[in-house]
Structures are given as structure tokens and as C-alpha cells.
C-alpha positions in Angstrom: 40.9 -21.7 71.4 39.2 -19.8 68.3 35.6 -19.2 67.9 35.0 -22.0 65.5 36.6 -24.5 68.4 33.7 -26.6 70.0 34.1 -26.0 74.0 35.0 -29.4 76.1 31.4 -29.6 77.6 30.4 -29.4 73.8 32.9 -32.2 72.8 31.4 -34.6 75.1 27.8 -33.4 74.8 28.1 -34.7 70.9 30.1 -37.7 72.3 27.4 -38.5 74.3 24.9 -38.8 71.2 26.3 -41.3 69.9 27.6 -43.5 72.5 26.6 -47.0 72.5 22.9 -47.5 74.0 23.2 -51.1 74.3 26.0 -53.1 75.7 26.6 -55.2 72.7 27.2 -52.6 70.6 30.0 -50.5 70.0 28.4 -47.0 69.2 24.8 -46.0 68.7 23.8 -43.4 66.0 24.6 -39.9 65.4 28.9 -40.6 64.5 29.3 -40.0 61.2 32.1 -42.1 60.5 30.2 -44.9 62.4 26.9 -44.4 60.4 28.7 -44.4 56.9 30.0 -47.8 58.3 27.2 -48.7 60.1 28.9 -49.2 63.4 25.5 -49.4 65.0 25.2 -52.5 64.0 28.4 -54.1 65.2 28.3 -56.7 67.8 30.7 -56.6 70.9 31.7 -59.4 71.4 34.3 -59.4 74.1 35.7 -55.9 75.7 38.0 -55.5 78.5 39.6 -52.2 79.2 42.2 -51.2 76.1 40.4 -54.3 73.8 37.6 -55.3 71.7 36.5 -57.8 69.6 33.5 -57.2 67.3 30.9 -58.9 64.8 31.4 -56.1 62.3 28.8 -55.7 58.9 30.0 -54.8 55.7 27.8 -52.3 53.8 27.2 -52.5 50.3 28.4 -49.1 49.9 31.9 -50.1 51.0 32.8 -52.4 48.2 34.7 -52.5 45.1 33.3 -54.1 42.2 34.4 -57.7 43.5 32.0 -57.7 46.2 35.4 -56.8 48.9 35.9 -54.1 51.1 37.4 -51.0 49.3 40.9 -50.9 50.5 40.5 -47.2 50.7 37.4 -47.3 53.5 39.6 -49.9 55.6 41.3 -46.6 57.2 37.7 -45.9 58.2 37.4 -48.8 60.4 40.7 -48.7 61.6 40.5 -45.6 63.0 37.2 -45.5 64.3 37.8 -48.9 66.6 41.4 -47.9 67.5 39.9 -44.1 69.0 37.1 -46.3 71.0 39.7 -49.1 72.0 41.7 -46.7 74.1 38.5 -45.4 75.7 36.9 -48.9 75.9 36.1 -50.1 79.5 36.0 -46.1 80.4 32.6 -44.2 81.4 32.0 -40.9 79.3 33.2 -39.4 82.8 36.7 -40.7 83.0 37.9 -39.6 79.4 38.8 -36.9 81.3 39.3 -33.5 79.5 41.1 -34.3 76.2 40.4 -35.7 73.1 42.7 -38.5 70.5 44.0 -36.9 67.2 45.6 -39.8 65.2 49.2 -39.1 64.3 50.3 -42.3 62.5 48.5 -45.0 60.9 49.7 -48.1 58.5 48.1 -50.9 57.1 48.6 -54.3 55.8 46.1 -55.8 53.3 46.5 -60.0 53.8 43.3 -61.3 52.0 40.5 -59.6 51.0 37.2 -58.3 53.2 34.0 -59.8 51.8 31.5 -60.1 54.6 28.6 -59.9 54.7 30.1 -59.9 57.9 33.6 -60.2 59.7 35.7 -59.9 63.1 37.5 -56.9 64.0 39.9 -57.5 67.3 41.7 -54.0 68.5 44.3 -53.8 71.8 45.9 -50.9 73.0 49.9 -51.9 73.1 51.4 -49.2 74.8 51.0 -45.8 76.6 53.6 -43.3 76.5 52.5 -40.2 77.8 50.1 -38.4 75.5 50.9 -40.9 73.2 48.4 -44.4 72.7 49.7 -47.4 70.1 46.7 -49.3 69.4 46.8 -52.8 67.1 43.9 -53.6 65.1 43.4 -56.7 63.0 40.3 -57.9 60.7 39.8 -61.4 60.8 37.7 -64.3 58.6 35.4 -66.7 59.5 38.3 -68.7 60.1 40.2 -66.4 62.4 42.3 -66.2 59.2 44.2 -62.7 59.1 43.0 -60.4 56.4 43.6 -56.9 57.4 47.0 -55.7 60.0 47.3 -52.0 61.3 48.8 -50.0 63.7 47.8 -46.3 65.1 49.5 -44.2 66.7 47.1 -41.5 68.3 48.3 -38.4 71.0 46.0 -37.3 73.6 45.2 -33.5 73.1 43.5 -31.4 75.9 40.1 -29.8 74.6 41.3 -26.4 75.2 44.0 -26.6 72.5 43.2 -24.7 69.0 42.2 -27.7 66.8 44.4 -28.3 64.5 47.3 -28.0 66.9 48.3 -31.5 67.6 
């Protein structure tokens, strides 16, 4: 571990900022990722242990000029909800001593995101190992299928150097 490397008991002391503080919601404040997306506004709607399904908002700031999500933020979501998909149903205390570096992530664009808001459904497939597949779609009004993607993510213990996945 360098010096600039945050210890475990730091890891999880700024995980714990941010965790949700309400059971309907996905994540409370303090993530950056998940306050440029407003995540703290996201509605659980159904969890089980390795899924979610979620009201999700869609910020002004995230949109082209057509009034859609920009394609490029999209990642943004996708990896935020896959990382708490394979810790949902989990206490803080039973992530255990590792963290999830994503390894792998594609994306299929179906129809367009245009809120104001959406439904975001994300399953752990598989575990292999270190490794966690995790299947997110975004979904309409309608249930209609705008947004496909898959990530691939390997568990890596806090005491590794980051950067060494």
C-alpha cells in the first residue's frame, strides 16, 4: 500500500457517509458520482440480495440538447447501480475487506432516456471468484427497453496498491 492509499477502516468510514439513510433510497449524500446524478433521490423500489429496481430522476444537467440523457453520462449510472447491486441486501459489515474495481463495461443504446424520470432494474448474473457480472437495464414508462449493459467488476482486497487491479 502507498501513502496516498486510503486504509480499509478509511474506505468504509467514507462508505458509510453516504450510505442510504432511508430505506427507499438507494444512497444518501456525500458520493460524488451519486450527487452529480442525484442518486439521493432515487426510489427503491424492489431489492432482494444481487437486484434492484429503482424510480431514477433525470437531472437537467445530464441532457443533450434534445431534452435525452447524454449517452456519454449513461456509463455513470451504469456503474454506480451495478457496484451497489452486488452489495445490495448486504450490511456495511458484511462487505467484508475488499472493494469492486470495474474491469469491463458495454452498452446498448435502444431508445432514448428522457425522464423526467425512469426505471433502472440491475441483477447480479454470476460470481466467479473475485469476479461479479452484473446486468443493468433502463426502462420506460412502458417497461419498454431503452438502455442494455453488462459489467464486469473483480473484487480487490483494500490492502492492494490502488491501481493494481
Amino acid at each position: 500500500m502507498s501513502l496516498s492509499d486510503p486504509s480499509p477502516g478509511e474506505v468504509l468510514f467514507r462508505a458509510r457517509r453516504w450510505l442510504r439513510d432511508r430505506p427507499d433510497r438507494l444512497i444518501g449524500r456525500g458520493h460524488p458520482a451519486g450527487d452529480f446524478l442525484h442518486a439521493y433521490e432515487w426510489v427503491v423500489l424492489a431489492e432482494r440480495p444481487g437486484f434492484f429496481r429503482l424510480d431514477v430522476h433525470l437531472p437537467e444537467h445530464v441532457k443533450n440538447p434534445r431534452g435525452q440523457l447524454f449517452g456519454g453520462f449513461t456509463p455513470t449510472y451504469v456503474d454506480l447501480v451495478a457496484l451497489l447491486t452486488v452489495r445490495a441486501g448486504k450490511d456495511l459489515s458484511e462487505w467484508g475487506s475488499s472493494w469492486l474495481a470495474t474491469t469491463n463495461m458495454r452498452i446498448d443504446y435502444f431508445e432514448p432516456v428522457t425522464g423526467p424520470r425512469f426505471v433502472i432494474e440491475s441483477e447480479l448474473r454470476k460470481e466467479r471468484g473475485r469476479l461479479r457480472f452484473v446486468e443493468t437495464r433502463f426502462l420506460g414508462h412502458d417497461d419498454t427497453l431503452l438502455v442494455f449493459a453488462l459489467t464486469t467488476m473483480r473484487e480487490v482486497p483494500f490492502t492492494r496498491a490502488l491501481g493494481d487491479v
